[in-house]
N, C-alpha and C positions, 0 to 999 in steps of 0.2 A: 348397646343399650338393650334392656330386655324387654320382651314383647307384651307383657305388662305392663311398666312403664313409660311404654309408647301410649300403650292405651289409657292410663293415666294423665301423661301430657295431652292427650286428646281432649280429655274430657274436662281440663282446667279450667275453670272460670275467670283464672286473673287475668289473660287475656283480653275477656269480654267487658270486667271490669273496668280496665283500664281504657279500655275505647270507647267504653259511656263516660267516665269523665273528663275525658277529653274532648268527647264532642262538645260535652256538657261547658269545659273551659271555652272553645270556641266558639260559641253559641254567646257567651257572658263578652269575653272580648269582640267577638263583631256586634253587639249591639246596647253593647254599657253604654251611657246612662239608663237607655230601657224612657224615656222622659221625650214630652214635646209630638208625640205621635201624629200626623196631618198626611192631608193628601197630598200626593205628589206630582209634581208639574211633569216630571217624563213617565213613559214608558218604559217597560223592562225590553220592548225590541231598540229604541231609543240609544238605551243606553250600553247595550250588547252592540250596536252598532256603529258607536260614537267612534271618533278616532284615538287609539291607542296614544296612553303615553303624555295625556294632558295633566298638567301641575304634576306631574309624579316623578319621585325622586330614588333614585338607586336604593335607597333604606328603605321603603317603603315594598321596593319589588324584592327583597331580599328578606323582609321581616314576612310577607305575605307566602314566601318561598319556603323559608325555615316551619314557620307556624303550619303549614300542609302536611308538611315530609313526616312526623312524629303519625300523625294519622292515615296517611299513606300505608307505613308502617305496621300499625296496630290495624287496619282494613284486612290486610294482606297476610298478617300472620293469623285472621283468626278465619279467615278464607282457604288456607294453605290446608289444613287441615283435613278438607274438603274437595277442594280443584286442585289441576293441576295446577302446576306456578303461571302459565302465562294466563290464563283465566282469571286466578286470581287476582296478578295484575291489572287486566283491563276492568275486574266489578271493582276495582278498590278505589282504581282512579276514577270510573264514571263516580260510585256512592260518594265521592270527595269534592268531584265536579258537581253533583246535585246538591247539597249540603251549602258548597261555594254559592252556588244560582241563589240558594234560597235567601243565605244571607244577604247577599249583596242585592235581592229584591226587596229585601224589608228593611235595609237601609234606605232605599228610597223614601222611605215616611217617616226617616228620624234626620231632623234639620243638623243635629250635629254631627252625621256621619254622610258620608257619600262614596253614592255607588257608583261601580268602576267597571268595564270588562278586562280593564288589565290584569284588576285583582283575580279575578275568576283565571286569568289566563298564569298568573303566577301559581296559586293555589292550584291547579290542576297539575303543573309540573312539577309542585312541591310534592303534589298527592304518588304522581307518576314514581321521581326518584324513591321516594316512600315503598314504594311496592317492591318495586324492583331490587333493591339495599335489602327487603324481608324476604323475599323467595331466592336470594343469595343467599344469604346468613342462614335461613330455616334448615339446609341440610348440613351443613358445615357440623362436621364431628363435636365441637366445643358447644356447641350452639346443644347439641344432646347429652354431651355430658352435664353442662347446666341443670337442664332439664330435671336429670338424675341426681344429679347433687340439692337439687331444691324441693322433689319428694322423698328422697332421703332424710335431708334435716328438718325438715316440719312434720308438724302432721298431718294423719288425711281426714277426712270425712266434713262435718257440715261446718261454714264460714271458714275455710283455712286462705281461702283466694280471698274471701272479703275482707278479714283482715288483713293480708298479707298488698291488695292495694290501700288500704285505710294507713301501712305503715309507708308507703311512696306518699300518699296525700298529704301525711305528716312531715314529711323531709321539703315535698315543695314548699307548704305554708314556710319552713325556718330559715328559708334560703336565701331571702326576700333581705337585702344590704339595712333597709332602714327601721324594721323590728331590731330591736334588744337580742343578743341571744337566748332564744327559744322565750322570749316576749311574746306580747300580742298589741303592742302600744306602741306608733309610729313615730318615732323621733322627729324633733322639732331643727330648725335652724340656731333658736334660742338654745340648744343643748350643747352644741360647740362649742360655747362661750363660756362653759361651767369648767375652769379650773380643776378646782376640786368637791368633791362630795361634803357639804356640812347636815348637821345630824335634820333640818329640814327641808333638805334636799333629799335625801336617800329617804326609800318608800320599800320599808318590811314586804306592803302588800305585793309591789310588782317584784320581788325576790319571793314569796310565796306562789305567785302565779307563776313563775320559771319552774318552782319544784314541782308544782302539780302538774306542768304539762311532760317535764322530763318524768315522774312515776309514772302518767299513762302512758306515756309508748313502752316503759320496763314492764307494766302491766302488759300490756298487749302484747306485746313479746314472750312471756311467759306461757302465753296462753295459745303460743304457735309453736314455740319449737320441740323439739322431743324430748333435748336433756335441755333443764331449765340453767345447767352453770353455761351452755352456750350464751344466753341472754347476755352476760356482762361482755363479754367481747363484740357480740354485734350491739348492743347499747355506745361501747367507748369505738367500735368503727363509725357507728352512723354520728355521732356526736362531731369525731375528726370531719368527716365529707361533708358535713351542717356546717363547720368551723370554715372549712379553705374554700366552701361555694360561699358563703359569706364576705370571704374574704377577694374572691375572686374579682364577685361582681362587683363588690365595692371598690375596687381598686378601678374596673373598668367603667360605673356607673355613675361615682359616688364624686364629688367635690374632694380633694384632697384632703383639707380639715378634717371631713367627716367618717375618712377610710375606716377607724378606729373604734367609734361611736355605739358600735352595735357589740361591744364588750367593755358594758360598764359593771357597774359595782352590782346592782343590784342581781345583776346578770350571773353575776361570778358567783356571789352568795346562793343564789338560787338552783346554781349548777352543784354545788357542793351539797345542800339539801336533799336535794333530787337524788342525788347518787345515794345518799346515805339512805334515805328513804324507800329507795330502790333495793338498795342491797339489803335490807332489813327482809324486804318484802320477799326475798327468795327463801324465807323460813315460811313464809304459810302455807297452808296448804290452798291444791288450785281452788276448791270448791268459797274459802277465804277471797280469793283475787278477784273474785268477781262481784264479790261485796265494796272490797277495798276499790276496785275500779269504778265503778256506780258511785261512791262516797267521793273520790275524788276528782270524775268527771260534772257533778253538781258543785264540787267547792269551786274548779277552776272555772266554770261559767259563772257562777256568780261574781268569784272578782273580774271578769272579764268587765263582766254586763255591768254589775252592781257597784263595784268600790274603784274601779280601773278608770280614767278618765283618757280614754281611747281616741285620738286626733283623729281627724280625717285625713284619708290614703293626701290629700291635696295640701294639704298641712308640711307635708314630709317631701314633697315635689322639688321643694326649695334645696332640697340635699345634693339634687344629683345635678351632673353638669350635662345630661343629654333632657332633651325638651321636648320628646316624641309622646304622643300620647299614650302609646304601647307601655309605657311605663305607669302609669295611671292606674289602667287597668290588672296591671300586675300585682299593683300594690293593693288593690281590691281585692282581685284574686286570694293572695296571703291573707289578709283578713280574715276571708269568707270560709277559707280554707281550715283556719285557726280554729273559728266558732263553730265550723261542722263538726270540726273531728272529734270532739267528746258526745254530742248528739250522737254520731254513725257509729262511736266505741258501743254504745250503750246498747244500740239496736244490734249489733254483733254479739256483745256480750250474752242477749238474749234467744240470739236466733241459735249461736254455739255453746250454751251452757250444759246441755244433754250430752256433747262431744265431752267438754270438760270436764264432765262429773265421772264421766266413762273412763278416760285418762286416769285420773287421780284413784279411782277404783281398780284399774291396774298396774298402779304404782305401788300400791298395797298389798 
């Protein structure tokens, strides 16, 4: 890898990106509903000191385990940089273990959540393995070819990392088993039971919201990579890994009936728009896509908000055959995640218009 290069991956923001929304996720999961706030009967020495291991159940230490590791992770690579690897290590997992503390104090004053020292104790070796898995991987040859293959095909200068996490934030939101494919509209129990589609069942609107959310991310894509015909193959990859994590977790998540659910008609219609609509869109010019993205991240918020008659994540609960509340929250999560992404396009499209006008001026 060349020695600018290096210096390039140094200076990457996706990184950073990505471990603010992640904390940002973890932060939403340890203290959703956010509701009921009071004072609390223990102490944070109380309950740092209680004894290990009361009502808690192997899912619980395992989900609290998993949920650390990813930030471990993301702590460590964006430290790496920086320290050496065991350094890094040890700030990654304390900042993982503070963050843990914090939570699991301010749990104490939400009646529907409690606080644990186990959890701190799972979380710290979720955070540990975490580090340790990223100042492994960090030198590894492939780990730099990456690297080099990902300032090669994008481009550089201002928002290339904010978009480039806003296109991850997009995949989590789709992934989600009881949204529609690339929906925003939480499927019902009542929906199992629909045979087949008659002409007052099937809804134009939620096949127009499928299209506008699949043109933004061809929009956004556009507007990252260097040759614009690469967009159609990572639009039809990211589409397939949207498809088989759909399908994954529904199969692992999901009631058996309902495995199928999240490729319905409207979904299908909306998938075939989208593409077309997309592929239309590789004839404009970029200073065009940023018009066309603004125009279609205000239509697909409106049917969201405005014509979409959006369940609650609690509504769609009924679907799956596990009962943990970590799913609850997940199903928020994709929501939340849905209705960001064309708000965070827009403030991208604005902060990187200057890069994209500079593009298209030497394309000319």
């Amino acid at each position: 890898m060349m020695p600018e290069l290096y210096a390039q991956a140094d200076r990457s923001l996706l990184r950073r990106y990505l471990l603010a929304g992640y904390v940002l996720m973890i932060v939403y999961a340890s203290l959703s509903p956010f509701a009921g706030w009071q004072a609390s009967a223990q102490t944070v020495v109380e309950v740092l000191t209680s004894p290990l291991g009361q009502a808690y159940t192997a899912f619980d230490a395992m989900a609290n385990w998993l949920a650390y590791l990813p930030l471990g992770m993301l702590l460590a690579l964006n430290l790496s940089t920086r320290l050496k690897p065991l350094n890094s290590v040890w700030l990654a997992t304390l900042a993982a273990l503070a963050l843990s503390l914090l939570m699991e104090y301010l749990q104490m004053y939400l009646p529907m959540r409690a606080a644990a020292n186990v959890d701190v104790l799972n979380n710290g070796l979720g955070a540990l393995c975490g580090s340790v898995l990223a100042v492994l991987i960090a030198p590894q040859p492939w780990f730099a070819r990456a690297t080099e293959w990902r300032i090669a095909l994008f481009q550089r200068g201002t928002g290339v990392d904010f978009g480039l996490a806003l296109v991850m934030l997009w995949m989590f939101a789709q992934i989600n088993p009881s949204l529609p494919m690339l929906g925003n509209v939480f499927l019902t129990e009542a929906a199992g039971r629909i045979a087949s589609f008659s002409p007052q069942q099937f809804s134009l609107w939620a096949s127009a919201a499928v299209a506008c959310n699949l043109l933004l991310i061809g929009l956004l894509l556009q507007t990252l990579f260097r040759i614009r015909r690469h967009v159609a193959a990572a639009l039809l990859l990211m589409l397939s890994v949207v498809a088989l994590g759909k399908f994954i977790t529904a199969a692992v998540l999901l009631r058996s009936w309902a495995l199928m659910l999240w490729l319905n008609g409207e979904a299908v219609l909306g998938l075939l728009a989208g593409l077309a609509l997309t592929g239309a869109s590789f004839w404009l010019p970029r200073s065009v896509l940023l018009w066309a993205a603004l125009a279609t991240s205000v239509a697909y918020l409106a049917l969201a908000a405005g014509v979409l008659d959006s369940a609650a994540p609690a509504a769609a609960m009924r679907l799956y055959h596990w009962h943990y509340g970590h799913l609850r929250n997940f199903n928020w999560m994709s929501q939340i995640a849905s209705a960001v992404f064309p708000v965070l396009l827009v403030i991208y499209l604005a902060w990187a218009r200057r890069r994209i006008m500079n593009v298209e001026e030497k394309d000319q």
